[in-house]
C-alpha positions in Angstrom: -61.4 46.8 -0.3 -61.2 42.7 -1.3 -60.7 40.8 -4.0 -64.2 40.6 -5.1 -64.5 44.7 -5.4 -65.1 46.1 -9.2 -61.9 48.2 -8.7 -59.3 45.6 -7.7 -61.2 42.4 -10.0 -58.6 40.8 -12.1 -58.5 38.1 -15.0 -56.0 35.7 -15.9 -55.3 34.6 -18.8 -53.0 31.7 -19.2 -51.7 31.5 -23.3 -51.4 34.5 -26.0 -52.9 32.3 -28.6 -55.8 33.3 -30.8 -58.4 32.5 -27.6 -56.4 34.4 -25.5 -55.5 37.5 -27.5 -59.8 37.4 -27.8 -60.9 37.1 -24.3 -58.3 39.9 -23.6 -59.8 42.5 -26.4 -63.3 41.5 -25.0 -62.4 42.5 -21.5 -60.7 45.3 -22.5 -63.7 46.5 -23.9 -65.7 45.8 -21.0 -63.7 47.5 -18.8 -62.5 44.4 -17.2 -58.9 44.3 -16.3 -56.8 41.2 -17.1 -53.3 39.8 -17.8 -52.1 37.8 -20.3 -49.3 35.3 -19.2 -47.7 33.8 -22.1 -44.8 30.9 -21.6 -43.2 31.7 -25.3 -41.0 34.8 -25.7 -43.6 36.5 -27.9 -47.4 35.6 -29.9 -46.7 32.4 -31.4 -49.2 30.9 -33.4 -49.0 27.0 -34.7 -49.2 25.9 -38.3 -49.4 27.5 -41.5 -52.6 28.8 -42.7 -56.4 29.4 -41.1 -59.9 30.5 -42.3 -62.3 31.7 -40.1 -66.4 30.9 -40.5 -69.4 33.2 -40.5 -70.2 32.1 -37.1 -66.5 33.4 -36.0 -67.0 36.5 -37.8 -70.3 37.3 -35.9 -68.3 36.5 -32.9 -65.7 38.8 -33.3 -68.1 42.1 -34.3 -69.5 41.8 -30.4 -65.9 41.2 -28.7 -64.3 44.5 -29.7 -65.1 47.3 -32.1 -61.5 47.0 -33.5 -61.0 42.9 -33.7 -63.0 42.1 -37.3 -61.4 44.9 -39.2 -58.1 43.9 -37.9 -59.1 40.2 -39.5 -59.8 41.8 -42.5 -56.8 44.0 -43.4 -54.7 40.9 -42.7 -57.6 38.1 -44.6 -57.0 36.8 -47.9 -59.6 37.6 -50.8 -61.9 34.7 -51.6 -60.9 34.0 -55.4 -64.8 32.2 -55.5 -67.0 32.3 -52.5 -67.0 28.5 -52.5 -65.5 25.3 -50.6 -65.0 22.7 -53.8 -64.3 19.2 -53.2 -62.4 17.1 -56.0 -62.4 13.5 -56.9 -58.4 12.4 -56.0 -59.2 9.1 -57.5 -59.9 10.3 -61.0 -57.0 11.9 -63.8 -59.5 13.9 -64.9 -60.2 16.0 -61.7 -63.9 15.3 -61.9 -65.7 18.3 -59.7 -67.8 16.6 -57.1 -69.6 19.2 -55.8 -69.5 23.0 -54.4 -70.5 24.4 -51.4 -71.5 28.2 -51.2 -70.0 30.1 -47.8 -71.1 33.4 -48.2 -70.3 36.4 -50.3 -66.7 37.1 -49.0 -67.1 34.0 -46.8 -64.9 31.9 -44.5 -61.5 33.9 -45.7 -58.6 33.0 -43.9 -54.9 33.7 -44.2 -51.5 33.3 -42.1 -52.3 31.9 -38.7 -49.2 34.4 -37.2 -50.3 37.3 -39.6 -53.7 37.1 -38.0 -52.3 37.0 -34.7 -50.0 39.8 -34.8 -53.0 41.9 -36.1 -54.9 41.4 -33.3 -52.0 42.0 -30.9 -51.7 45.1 -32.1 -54.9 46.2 -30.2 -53.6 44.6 -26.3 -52.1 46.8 -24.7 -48.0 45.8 -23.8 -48.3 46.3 -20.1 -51.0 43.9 -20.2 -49.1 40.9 -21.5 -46.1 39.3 -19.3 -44.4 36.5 -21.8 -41.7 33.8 -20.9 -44.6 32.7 -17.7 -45.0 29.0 -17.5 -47.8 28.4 -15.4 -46.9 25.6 -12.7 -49.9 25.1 -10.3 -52.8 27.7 -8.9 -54.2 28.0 -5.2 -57.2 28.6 -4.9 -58.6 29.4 -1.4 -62.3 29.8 -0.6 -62.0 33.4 -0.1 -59.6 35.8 -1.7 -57.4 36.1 -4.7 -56.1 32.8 -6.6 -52.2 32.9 -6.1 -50.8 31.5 -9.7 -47.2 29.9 -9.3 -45.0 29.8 -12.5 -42.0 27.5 -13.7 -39.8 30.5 -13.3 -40.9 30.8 -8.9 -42.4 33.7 -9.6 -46.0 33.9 -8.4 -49.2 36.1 -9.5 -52.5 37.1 -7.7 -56.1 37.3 -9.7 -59.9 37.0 -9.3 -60.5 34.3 -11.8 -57.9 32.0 -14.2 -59.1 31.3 -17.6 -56.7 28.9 -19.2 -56.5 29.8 -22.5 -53.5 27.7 -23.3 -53.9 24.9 -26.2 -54.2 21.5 -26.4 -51.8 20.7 -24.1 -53.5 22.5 -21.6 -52.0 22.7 -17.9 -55.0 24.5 -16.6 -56.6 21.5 -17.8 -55.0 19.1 -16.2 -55.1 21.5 -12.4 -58.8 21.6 -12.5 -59.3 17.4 -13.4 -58.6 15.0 -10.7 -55.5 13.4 -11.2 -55.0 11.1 -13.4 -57.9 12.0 -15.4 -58.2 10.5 -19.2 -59.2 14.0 -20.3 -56.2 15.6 -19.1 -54.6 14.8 -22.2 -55.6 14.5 -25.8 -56.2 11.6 -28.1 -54.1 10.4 -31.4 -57.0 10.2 -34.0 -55.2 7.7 -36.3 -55.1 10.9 -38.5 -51.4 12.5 -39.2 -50.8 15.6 -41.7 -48.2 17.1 -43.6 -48.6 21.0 -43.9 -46.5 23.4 -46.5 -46.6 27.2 -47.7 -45.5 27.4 -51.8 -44.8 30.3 -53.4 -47.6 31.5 -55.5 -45.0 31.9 -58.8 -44.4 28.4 -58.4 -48.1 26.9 -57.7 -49.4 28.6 -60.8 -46.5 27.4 -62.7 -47.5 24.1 -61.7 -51.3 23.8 -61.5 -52.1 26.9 -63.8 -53.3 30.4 -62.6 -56.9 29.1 -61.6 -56.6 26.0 -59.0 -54.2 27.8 -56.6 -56.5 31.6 -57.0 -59.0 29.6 -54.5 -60.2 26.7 -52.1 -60.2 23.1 -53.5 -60.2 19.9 -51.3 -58.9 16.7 -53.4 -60.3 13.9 -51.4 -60.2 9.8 -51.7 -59.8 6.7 -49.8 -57.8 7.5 -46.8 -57.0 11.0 -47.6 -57.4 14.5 -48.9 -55.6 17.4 -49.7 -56.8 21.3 -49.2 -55.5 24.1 -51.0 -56.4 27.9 -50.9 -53.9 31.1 -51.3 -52.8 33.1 -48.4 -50.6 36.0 -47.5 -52.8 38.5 -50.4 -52.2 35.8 -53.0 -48.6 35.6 -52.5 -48.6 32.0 -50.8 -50.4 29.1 -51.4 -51.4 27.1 -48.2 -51.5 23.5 -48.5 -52.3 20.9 -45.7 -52.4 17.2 -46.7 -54.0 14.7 -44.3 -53.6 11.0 -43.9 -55.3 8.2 -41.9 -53.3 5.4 -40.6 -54.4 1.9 -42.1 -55.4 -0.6 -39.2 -54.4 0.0 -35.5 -52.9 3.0 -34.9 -49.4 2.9 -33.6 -49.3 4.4 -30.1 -45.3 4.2 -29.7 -45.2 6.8 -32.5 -47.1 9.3 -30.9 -47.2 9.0 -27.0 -49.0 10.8 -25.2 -47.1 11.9 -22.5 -46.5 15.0 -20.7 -43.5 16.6 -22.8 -43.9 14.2 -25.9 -43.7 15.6 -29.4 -46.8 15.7 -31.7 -44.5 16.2 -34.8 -42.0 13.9 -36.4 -39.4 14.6 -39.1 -40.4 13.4 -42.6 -39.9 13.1 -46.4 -41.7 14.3 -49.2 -41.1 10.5 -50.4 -43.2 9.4 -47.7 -46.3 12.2 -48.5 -45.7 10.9 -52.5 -45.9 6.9 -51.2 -49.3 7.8 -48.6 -51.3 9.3 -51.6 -50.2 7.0 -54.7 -49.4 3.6 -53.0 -51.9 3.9 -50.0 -54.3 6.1 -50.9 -54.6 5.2 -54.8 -54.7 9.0 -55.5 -54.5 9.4 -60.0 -55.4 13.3 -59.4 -52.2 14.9 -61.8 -52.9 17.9 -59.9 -52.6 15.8 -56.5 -49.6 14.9 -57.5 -48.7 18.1 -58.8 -49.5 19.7 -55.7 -47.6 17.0 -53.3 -44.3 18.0 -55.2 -45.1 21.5 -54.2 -43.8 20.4 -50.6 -40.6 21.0 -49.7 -38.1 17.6 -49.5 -37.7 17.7 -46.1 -40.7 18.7 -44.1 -42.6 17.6 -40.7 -45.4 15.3 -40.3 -48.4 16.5 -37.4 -50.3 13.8 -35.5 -53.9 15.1 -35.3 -55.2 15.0 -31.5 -58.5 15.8 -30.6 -60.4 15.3 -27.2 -63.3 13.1 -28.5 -62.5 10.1 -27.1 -61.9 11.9 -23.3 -63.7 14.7 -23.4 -63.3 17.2 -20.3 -66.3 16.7 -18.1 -66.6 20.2 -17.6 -65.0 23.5 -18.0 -64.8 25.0 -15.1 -63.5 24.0 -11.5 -64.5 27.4 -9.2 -63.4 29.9 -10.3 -60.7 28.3 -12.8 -61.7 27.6 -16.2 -60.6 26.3 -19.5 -61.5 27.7 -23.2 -60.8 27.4 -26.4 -58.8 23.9 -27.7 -57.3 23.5 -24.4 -61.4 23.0 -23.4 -62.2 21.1 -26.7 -59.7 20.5 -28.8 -61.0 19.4 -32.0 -59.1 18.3 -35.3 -58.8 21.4 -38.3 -61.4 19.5 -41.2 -64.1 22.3 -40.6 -62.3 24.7 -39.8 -63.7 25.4 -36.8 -61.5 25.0 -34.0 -60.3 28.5 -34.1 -63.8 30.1 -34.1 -65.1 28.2 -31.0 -62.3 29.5 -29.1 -63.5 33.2 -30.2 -67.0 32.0 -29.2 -65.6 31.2 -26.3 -64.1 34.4 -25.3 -67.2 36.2 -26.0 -69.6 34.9 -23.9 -66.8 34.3 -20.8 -66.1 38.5 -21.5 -69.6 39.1 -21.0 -70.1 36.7 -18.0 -67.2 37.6 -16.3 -68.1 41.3 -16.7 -71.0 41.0 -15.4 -69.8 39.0 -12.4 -67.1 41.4 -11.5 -67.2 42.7 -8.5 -69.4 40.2 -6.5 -67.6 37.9 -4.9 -66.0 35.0 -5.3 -69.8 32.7 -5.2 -71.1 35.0 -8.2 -67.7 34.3 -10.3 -67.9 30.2 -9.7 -71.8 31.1 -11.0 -70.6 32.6 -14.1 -68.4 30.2 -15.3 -71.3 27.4 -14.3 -73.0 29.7 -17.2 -70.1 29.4 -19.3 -70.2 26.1 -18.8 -73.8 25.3 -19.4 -74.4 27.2 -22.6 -70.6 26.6 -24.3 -70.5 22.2 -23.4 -72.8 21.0 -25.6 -72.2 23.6 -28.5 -68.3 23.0 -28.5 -68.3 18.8 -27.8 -71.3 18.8 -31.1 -68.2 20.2 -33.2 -65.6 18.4 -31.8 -67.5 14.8 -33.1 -68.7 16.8 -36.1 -65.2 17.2 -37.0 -64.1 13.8 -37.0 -67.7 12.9 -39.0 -66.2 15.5 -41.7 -63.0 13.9 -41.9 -64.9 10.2 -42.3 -66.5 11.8 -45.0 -63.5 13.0 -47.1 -61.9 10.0 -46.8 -64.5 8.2 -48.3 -65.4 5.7 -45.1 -69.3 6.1 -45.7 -69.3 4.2 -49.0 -73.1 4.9 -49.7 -72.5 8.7 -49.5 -68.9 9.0 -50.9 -70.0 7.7 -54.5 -72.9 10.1 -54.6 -72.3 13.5 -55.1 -75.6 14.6 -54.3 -75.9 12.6 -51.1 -72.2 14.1 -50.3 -73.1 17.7 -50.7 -76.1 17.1 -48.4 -74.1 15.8 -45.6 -71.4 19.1 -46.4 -74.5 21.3 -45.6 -75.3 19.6 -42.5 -72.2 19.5 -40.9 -70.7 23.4 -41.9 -74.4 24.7 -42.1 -74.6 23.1 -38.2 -71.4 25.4 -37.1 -72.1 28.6 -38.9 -75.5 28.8 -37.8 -75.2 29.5 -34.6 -77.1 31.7 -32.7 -74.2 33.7 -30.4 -76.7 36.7 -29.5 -79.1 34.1 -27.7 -76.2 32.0 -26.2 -75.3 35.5 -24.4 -78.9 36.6 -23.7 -79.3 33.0 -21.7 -75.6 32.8 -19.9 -76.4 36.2 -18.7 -79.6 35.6 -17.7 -78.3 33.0 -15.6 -75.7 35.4 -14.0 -78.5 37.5 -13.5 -81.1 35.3 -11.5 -78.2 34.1 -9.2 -77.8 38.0 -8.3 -80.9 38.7 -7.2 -81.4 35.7 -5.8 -78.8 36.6 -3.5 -80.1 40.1 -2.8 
């Protein structure tokens, strides 16, 4: 029996991250066997909190029978089914305008708390943690050997690098010295904080913290929105540098840090001094931080996109494919669009060879690029817009609201049925052409 056979076909899946944990449940429920190799001691999830769009939520109903209600036990209430954005410029707190996600749209909650949920469902044998991926062989015919920064080595059909924006898989299946293999500083850094519900509604009253509000002006905005069933308030402030980014800050070397150690002095300074924010609830909310806290450079892969996501039968998925920055909230639920159709490609291709694998992740490939590099610019177009750098919509509330539609309407309306129906259909015809 070889590699290729049904009963012997294995995945790899390089991270335990939120695209990981996905593709795993959606190969577990196609029968597909896999292995999750994980270099962190246990699921370890970045940042504070998350929400997840309708588009995700569709998603997750097709990759396992188990995955949306696990979201939902863990996913905070919507106190209004609406994103609300917030003049930061004004004392008054002059509502701009409101955009409608749903009934019991876009909830989110605790990044880890989500995560944890869905582990729950992979099976422990199926996971091997503390595995550093190191390099992969990959021989025309016959199992890819993985090699790990412990020496240890693994065997598998196909590797799917599932493993974040500082992607290793990435950088094995670019040629060397690639732009793309790693990310890009986006003059964009952000400062990110859970408060204790007591003490936001002591603060800001029992209404502003019970749901989502974005406080936005020149050069920066704030989001708010309760997490952890109402116990927690997340809060993620987000800053772009004036003039020509400093690269010496944030380097972009293998091993570099994207996080530096801050002040809440220096949060206070970037929205009174730089950013002219007069919000009393801004400033409310940025004394919510704690004294001493982080500050995140925001990396995305605009600038150097990958030129593909595949290299035979490797691949890449999720933000180590496309990472984008978080000011649609969408980075999350490509990576679960992701999974599904690579589940249902590589289920299909199981089994047939090594030629029919590389074929499948071509049809990855084909119907996941454009989709995923749209929301990646998108992203940064979002961002523009909440700090005010389109003067002739950021003074028009109407004109701002239409643009809000455009870009979050663009990612929720997404048509994952027919993105399957097509990848598959490409598997298919390259079956029976073969035949």
């Amino acid at each position: 029996m070889t590699d290729s056979s049904k009963s012997e076909f294995h995945v790899a899946i390089i991270g335990a991250g939120i695209t990981g944990v996905n593709l795993a449940l959606a190969l577990l429920h196609r029968g597909v066997r896999y292995t999750i190799y994980e270099r962190s001691p246990g699921y370890r999830e970045i940042g504070a909190g998350i929400g997840f769009s309708p588009n995700a939520e569709r998603a997750m109903l097709r990759i396992h029978p188990e995955v949306l209600p696990a979201f939902k036990r863990v996913a905070n209430p919507n106190g209004k089914d609406y994103f609300q954005w917030i003049d930061g410029c004004r004392p008054d707190d002059l509502l701009l305008c409101r955009l409608f996600v749903g009934e019991n749209g876009f909830q989110g909650g605790r990044r880890q708390d989500i995560l944890e949920e869905w582990a729950k469902l992979v099976p422990r044998d199926t996971v091997q943690f503390g595995k550093e991926i190191r390099d992969i062989e990959e021989p025309e015919k016959g199992p890819l050997t993985l090699h790990f920064q412990d020496g240890s080595t693994a065997h598998a059909s196909v590797v799917v690098g599932c493993d974040g924006i500082r992607s290793r898989v990435r950088q094995l299946i670019l040629p060397p010295g690639s732009p793309a293999a790693h990310a890009s500083y986006t003059a964009k850094y952000c400062f990110r904080a859970l408060a204790p519900m007591s003490a936001a509604v002591a603060s800001l009253g029992p209404y502003k913290p019970s749901t989502r509000f974005m406080y936005i002006g020149p050069g920066a905005h704030i989001i708010t929105y309760p997490v952890g069933n109402n116990t927690q308030l997340n809060m993620l402030a987000v800053v772009s540098e004036n003039g020509s980014p400093d690269p010496s800050r944030w380097p972009l070397a293998p091993g570099s840090h994207h996080t530096a150690p801050s002040v809440r002095e220096e949060l206070e300074r970037a929205f009174t001094e730089e950013c002219g924010f007069y919000s009393h609830t801004v400033h409310k909310i940025v004394r919510l931080f704690p004294e001493r806290l982080d500050k995140w450079a925001i990396f995305d892969m605009a600038e150097n996109p990958a030129p593909q996501y595949h290299r035979g039968r490797i691949c890449i998925a999720g933000d180590a494919a496309h990472a984008s920055g978080p000011h649609l909230g969408a980075g999350a639920g490509m990576g679960i669009e992701d999974a599904l159709v690579l589940s249902e490609v590589i289920a299909r291709a199981a089994g047939g060879g090594e030629w029919l694998v590389e074929k499948a992740l071509e049809a990855f490939n084909s119907l996941r690029y454009e989709r995923t590099q749209e929301v990646v610019h998108m992203t940064r177009e979002s961002c523009e817009l909440f700090h005010w750098r389109r003067p002739e919509v950021s003074g028009d509330p109407q004109k701002f609201v239409a643009e809000m539609e455009r870009l979050f309407h663009r990612v929720w309306h997404y048509d994952i049925e027919e993105a399957i129906r097509q990848a598959l259909s490409i598997v298919e015809g390259h079956k029976a052409g073969r035949l």
